[in-house]
C-alpha positions in Angstrom: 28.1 -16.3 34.3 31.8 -15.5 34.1 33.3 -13.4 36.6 36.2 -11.0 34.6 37.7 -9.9 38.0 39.4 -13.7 38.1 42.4 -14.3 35.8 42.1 -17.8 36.0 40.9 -19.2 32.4 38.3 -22.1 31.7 41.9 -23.9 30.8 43.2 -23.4 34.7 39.8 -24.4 35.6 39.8 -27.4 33.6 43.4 -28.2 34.5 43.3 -27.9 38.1 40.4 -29.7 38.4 41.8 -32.6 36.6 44.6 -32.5 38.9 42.4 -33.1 42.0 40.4 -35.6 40.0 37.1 -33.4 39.9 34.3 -32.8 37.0 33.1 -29.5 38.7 33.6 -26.6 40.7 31.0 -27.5 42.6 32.2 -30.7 43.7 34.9 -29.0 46.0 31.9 -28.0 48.6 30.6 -32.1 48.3 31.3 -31.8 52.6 29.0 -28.9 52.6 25.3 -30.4 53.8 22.6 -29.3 50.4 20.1 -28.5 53.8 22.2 -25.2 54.7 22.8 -24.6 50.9 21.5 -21.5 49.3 20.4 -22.8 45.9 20.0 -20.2 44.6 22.4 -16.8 43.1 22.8 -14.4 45.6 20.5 -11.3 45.5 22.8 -8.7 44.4 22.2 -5.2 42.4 23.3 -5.1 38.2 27.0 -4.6 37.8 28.4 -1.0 38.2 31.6 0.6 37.1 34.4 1.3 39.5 33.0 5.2 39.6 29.2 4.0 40.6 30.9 1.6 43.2 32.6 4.5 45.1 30.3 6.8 44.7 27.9 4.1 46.0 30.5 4.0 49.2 31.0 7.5 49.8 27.8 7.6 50.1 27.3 5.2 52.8 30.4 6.7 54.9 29.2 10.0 54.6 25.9 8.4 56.8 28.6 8.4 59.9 29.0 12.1 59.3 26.2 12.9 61.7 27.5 10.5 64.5 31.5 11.7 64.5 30.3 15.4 64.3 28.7 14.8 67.8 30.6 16.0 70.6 31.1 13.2 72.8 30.3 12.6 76.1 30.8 8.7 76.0 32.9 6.4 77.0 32.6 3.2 78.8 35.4 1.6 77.1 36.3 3.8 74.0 37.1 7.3 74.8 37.6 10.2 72.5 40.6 11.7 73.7 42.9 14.4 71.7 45.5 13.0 69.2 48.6 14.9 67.9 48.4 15.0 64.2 51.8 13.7 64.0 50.8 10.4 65.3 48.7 9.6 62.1 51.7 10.6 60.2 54.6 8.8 61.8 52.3 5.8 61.7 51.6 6.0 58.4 55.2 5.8 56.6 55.6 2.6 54.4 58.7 1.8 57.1 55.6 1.1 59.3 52.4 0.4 57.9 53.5 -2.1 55.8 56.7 -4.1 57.9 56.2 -7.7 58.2 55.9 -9.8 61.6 59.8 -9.2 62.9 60.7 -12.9 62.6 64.2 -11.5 60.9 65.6 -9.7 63.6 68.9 -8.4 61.3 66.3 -6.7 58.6 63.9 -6.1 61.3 66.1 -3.6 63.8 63.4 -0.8 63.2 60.9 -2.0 64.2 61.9 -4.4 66.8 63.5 -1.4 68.3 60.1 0.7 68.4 58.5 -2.2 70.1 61.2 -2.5 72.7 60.5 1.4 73.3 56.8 0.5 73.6 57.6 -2.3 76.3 59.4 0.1 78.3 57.1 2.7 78.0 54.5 0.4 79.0 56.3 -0.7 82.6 57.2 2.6 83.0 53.9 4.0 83.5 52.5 0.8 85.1 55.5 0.3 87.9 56.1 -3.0 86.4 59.4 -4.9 85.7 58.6 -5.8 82.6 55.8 -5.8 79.3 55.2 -7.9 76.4 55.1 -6.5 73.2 51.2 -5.6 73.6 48.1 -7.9 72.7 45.1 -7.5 70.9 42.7 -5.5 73.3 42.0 -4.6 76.8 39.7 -7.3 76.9 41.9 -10.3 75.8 44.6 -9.2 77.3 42.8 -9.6 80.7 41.5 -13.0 79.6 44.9 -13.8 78.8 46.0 -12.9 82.8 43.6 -15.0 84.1 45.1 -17.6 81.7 48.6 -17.6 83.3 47.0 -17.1 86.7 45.1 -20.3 86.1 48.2 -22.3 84.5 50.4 -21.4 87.1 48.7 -21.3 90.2 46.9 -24.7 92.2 43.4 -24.0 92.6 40.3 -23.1 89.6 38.6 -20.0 90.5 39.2 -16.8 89.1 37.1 -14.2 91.3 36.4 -10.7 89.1 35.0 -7.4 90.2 31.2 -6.6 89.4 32.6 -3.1 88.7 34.8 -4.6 85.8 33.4 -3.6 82.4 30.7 -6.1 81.1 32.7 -6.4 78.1 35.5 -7.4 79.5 33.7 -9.8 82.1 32.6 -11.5 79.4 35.5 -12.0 77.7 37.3 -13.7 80.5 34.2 -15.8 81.1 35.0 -17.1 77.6 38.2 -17.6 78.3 37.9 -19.8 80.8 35.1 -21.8 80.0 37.4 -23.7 78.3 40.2 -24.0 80.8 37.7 -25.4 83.1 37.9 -22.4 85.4 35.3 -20.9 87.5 34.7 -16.9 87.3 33.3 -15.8 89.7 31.6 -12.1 90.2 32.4 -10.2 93.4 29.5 -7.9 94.3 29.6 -4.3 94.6 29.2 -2.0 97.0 28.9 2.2 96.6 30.1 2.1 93.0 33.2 0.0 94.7 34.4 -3.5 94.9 32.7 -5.1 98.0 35.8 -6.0 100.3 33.7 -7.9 102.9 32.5 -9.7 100.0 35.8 -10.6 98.4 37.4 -11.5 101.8 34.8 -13.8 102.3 34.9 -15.4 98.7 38.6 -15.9 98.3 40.1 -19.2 99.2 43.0 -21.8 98.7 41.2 -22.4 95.2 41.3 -18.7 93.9 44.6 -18.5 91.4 43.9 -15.1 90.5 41.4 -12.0 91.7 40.7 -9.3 88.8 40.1 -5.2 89.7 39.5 -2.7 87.3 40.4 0.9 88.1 38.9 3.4 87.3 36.3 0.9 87.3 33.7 0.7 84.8 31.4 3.4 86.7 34.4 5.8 86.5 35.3 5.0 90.2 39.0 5.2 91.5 39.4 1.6 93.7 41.4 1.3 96.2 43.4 -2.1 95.8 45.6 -2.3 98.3 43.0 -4.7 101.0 42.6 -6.9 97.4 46.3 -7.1 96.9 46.7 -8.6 100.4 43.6 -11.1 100.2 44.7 -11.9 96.5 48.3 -13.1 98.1 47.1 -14.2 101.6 45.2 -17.0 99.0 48.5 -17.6 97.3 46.4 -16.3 94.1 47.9 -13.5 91.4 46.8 -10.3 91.6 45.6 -9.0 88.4 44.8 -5.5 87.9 43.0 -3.5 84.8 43.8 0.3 84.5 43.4 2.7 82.6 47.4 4.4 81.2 45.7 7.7 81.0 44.9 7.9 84.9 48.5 6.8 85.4 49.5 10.5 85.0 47.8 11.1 88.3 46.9 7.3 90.4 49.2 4.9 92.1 50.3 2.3 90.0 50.0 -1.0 89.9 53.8 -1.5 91.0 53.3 0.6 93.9 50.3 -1.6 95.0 52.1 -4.6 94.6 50.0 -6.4 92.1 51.6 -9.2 90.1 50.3 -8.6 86.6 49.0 -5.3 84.7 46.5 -4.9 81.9 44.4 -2.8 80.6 43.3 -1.1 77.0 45.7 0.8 75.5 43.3 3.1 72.9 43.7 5.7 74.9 47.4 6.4 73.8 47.2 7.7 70.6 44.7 5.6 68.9 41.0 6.3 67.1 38.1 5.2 68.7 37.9 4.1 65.1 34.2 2.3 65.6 35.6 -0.3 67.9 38.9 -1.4 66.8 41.4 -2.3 66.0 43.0 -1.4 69.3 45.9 -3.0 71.2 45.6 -4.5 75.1 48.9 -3.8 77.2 50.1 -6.5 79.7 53.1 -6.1 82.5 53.8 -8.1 85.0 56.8 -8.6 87.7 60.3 -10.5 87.2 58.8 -13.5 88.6 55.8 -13.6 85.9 58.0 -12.4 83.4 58.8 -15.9 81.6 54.8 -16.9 81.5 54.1 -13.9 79.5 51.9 -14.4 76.8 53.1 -13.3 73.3 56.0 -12.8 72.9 59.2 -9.7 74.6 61.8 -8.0 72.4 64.8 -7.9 73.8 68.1 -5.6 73.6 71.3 -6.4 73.8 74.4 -5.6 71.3 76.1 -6.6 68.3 79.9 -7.8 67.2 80.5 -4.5 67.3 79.5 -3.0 70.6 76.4 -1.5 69.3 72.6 -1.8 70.2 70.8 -4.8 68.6 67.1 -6.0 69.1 65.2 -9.6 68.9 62.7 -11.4 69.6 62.9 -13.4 73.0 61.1 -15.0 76.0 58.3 -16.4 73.4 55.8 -18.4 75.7 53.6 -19.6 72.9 53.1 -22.5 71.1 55.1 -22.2 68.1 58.3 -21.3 70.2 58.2 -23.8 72.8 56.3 -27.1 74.1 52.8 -27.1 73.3 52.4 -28.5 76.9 54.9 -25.3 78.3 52.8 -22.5 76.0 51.1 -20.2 78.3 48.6 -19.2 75.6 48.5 -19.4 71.9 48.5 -15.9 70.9 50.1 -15.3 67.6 50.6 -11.6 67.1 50.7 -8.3 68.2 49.2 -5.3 67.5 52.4 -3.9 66.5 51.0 -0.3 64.6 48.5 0.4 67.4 51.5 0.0 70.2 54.0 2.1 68.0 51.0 5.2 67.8 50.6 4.6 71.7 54.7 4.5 71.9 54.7 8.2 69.5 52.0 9.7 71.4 54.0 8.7 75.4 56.6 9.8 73.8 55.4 13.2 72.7 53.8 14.0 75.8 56.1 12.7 78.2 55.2 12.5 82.0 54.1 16.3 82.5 52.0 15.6 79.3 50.4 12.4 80.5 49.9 14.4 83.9 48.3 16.8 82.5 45.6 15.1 80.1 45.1 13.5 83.6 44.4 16.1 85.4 42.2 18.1 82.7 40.4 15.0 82.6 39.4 14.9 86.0 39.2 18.4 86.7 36.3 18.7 83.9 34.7 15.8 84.8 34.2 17.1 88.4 32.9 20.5 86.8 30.4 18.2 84.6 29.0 16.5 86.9 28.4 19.1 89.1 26.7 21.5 86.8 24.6 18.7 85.6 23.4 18.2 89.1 22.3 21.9 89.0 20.0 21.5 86.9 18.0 19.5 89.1 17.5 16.9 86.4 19.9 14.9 87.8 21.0 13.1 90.6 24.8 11.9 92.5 24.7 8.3 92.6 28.4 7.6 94.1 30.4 9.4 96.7 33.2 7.9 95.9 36.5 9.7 94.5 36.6 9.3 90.4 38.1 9.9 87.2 36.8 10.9 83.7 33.7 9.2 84.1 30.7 9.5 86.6 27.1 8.1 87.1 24.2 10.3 87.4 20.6 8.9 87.8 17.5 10.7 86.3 13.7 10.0 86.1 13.6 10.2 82.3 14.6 6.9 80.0 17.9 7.1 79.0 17.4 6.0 75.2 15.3 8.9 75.0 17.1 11.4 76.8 20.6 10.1 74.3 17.9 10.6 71.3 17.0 14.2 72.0 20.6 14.9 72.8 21.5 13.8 69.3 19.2 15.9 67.5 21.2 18.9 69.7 24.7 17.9 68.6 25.4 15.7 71.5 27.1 11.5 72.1 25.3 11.4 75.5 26.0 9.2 78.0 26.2 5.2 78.4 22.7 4.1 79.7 24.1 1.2 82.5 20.8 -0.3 82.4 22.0 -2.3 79.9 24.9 -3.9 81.6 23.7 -3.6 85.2 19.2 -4.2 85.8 19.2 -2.6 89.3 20.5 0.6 87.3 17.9 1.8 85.9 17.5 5.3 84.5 21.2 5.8 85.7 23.6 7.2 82.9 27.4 7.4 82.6 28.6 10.1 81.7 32.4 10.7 80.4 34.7 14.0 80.2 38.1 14.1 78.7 40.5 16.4 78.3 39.5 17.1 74.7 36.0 19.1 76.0 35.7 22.4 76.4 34.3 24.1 78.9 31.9 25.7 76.3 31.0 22.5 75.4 30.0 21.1 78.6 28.3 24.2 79.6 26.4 23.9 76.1 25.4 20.1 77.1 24.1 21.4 80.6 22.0 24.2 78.7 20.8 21.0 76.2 19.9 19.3 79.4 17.9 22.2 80.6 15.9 22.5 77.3 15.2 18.7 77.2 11.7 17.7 77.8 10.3 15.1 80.1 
């Protein structure tokens, strides 16, 4: 069966072959074991014209209809915050969307320059000296911490919060595995990092302790007793946050930690099922050269003017394999210029205030969901956007029912966390209305158990 959609002829076929001394097509997958082979065509519909084919597809995208039309009250990770329109469209000029890695910094000045205005956005908000030109996720990005921690510091334990998100946890765990480094899980206490409990696992081996805040319940954690066991262990201090709560929470500067990270889909970016989304990392001057990635920097021209390049690139390809704190190739240079647009637009009343909206309804959520006596406080602690309620009805099919009323219910932490049970996390950003929450209380009330 010929396949019309490739321009090579049976000629190219024939010739190419010849060069590489082959009778067959087939003979260029010889390595490939006949046990795992198919051997057989693959089981695919009749041909259809380019019409059929997106109808075909329209079709299927039109399935995720139901699912974005929810209003959401999810987050654990992802949260559905409001984006100015003019995000998407800044974004999207050819400029942008389609510039190249800026290897060239003299045909490059654009966009080097909107990454430098990223970087300094980025320790701006965190109290940081300095940020790399972002990294792939939240996730990574942490990983990637405990990476310099571990090549930097004596010692081969990383200790991480239970109240870090799973995802994340897990990520780092990876990581590592391969560094020969221990992780190590901190208990919790209240919804909180167990103090006692870190005090007493920290030692001279720890190169690096990991918080989140707000932690994955939602929790605000106080860091400043784990900055002081972090450096009374001579280990980094590494600590997740979220840039939204920034508007409102101490830094990580002001705390003193060593190296910030943290997922930066909250500034300006789709929850676009997953990804692609960009991880942020800062750190202080004395990190600054172990960076991962790679730093644009500014400085000026023959002519007195501002110029922009690439420097301080700690990976492989720059500098001594043996030197490279990690081998991270990219960027995720389109996400950090949305987040760059959208700090820029809002400025720090704007950031404040998302904050605060944030908060303010999540407090009112929570509270009128405990009205209805369907649910119960789990935490006393102070938090953010997101809270944990516990209920006597099964979470999968209280998120079911929900659906059918219009409603993205809450993350069941049974999954994550077995001794939480029929406790749901609930998330509140600024973009929900009161109407809407009061409608999702009122859905609650009508739900049958």
């Amino acid at each position: 069966m010929r396949f019309p959609y490739i321009p090579n002829t049976k000629q190219d076929e024939e010739k190419m072959l010849k060069v590489l001394g082959l009778d067959s097509v087939d003979r260029l997958f010889d390595d490939i074991p006949e046990s795992i082979k198919l051997g057989r065509r693959l089981n695919l519909d009749v041909p259809r014209s380019e019409s059929e084919v997106s109808k075909m597809v329209k079709h299927l995208a039109n399935k995720n209809l139901s699912t974005e039309e929810l209003v959401c009250f999810r987050g654990a990770g992802a949260y559905d915050h409001a984006i100015p329109s003019v995000v998407h469209h800044l974004i999207s000029r050819s400029e942008f969307y389609t510039a190249y890695t800026p290897y060239q910094p003299e045909i490059s000045q654009g966009t080097l320059q909107a990454i430098f205005e990223y970087q300094t956005m980025i320790a701006n908000i965190t109290g940081m000296n300095v940020a790399n030109a972002s990294m792939y996720d939240g996730a990574s990005a942490t990983a990637e911490a405990a990476m310099l921690a571990s090549a930097n510091q004596k010692g081969d334990t990383i200790l991480i919060s239970e109240t870090v998100n799973p995802e994340i946890r897990d990520v780092v765990k990876t990581y590592m595995r391969f560094y020969n480094v221990k992780v190590v899980e901190v208990p919790s206490k209240d919804g909180l990092t167990d103090m006692d409990a870190l005090r007493e696992t920290a030692s001279a081996d720890t190169v690096g302790v990991i918080i989140q805040t707000p932690n994955f319940f939602g929790n605000i954690e106080d860091c400043t007793e784990a900055v002081e066991i972090a450096h009374e262990n001579k280990a980094l201090f590494i600590m997740n946050v979220d840039p939204i709560s920034l508007g409102l929470l101490k830094t990580p500067g002001e705390y003193g930690a060593d190296i910030a990270v943290g997922e930066g889909q909250v500034l300006g970016n789709s929850l676009n099922f997953g990804g692609p989304y960009l991880g942020f990392m800062a750190s202080s001057t004395k990190q600054m050269r172990k960076l991962p990635g790679r730093i644009v920097g500014q400085t000026v021209d023959l002519d007195g003017k501002r110029a922009f390049t690439l420097t301080l690139q700690a990976r492989e390809q720059h500098i001594r394999r043996e030197k490279a704190t990690s081998n991270i190739c990219s960027n995720q240079a389109l996400n950090a210029l949305a987040a760059t647009i959208y700090m820029g637009l809002l400025g720090k009343e704007g950031m404040a205030e998302v904050a605060e909206q944030s908060a303010t309804k999540a407090y009112y959520a929570k509270q009128e969901l405990i009205k209805t006596g369907k649910f119960r406080s789990v935490h006393d602690a102070p938090f953010f956007r997101e809270f944990v309620l516990e209920t006597d009805i099964d979470i999968e099919d209280l998120n079911k029912q929900l659906a059918d009323k219009g409603f993205l219910g809450g993350y069941n932490l049974g999954k994550d966390y077995p001794s939480d049970k029929n406790r749901v996390l609930f998330c509140v950003t600024e973009k929900r209305t009161k109407d809407e929450i009061d409608c999702l209380v009122k859905a609650m009330e009508e739900i049958t158990w």
